[in-house]
C-alpha positions in Angstrom: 0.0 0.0 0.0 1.6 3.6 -1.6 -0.1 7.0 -0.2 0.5 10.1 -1.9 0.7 13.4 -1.3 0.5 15.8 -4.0 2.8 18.1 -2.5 5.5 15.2 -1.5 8.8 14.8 -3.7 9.6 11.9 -6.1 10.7 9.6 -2.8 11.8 6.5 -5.2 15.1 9.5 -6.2 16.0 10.3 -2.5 18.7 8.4 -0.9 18.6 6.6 2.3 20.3 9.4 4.0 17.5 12.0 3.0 14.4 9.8 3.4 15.9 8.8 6.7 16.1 12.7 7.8 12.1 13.6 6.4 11.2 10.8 8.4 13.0 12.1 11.5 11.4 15.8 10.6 8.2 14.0 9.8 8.4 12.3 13.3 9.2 15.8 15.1 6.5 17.4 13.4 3.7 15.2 14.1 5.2 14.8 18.1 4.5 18.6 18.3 0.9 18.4 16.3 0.0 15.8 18.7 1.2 17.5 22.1 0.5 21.2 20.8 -2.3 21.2 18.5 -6.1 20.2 18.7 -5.8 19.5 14.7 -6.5 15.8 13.9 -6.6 16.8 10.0 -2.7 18.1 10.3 -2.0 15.1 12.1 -3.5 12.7 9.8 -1.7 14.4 6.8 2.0 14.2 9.1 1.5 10.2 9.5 0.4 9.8 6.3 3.4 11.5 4.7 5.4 9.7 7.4 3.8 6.3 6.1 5.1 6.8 2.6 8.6 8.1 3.9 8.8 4.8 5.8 7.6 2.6 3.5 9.9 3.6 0.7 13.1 3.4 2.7 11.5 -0.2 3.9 11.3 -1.1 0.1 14.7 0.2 -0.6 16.7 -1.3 2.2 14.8 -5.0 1.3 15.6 -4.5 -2.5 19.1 -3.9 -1.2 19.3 -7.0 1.1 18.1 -9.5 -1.5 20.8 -7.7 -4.0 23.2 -8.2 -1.6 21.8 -11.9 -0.6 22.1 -12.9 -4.4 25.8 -11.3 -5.2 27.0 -13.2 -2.4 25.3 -16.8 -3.8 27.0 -15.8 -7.2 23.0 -15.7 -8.8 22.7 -14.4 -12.2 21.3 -10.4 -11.8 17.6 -11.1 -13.7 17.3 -6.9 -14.0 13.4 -6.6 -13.2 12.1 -9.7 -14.4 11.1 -10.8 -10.2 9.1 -8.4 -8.4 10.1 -8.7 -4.7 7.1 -6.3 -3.9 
């Protein structure tokens, strides 16, 4: 499951590095809508954009393991033709 926002970046182009700080941002963010604010709309659209954050560095960091997992058994690289999704 993918959510969108139309405002949120391509997050398939970011690296690990900058996914990892929007989801610490995100995390701040939605800490201080929670403890601050009486808004469950903003907070709803901060975990929603957190979800998507997450979920992409999830899918990146798997993709990477089972790279990783096959290089080291010496498998052929199939390019795209096995979706790990």
């Amino acid at each position: 499951l993918m959510y969108f926002h139309p405002l949120q970046e391509e997050l398939d182009n970011m690296s690990d590095e900058e996914l990892g700080n929007r989801i610490r941002e995100l995390t701040k963010k939605l800490t201080s809508a929670i403890r601050f604010g009486r808004n469950p709309d903003l907070q709803a659209q901060i975990k929603t954009a957190l979800a998507a954050y997450q979920e992409t560095l999830r899918r990146k960091r798997l993709k990477g393991w089972v790279d990783n997992h096959k290089k080291n058994r010496n498998e052929p690289d199939l390019g795209e033709l096995i979706n790990i999704d």
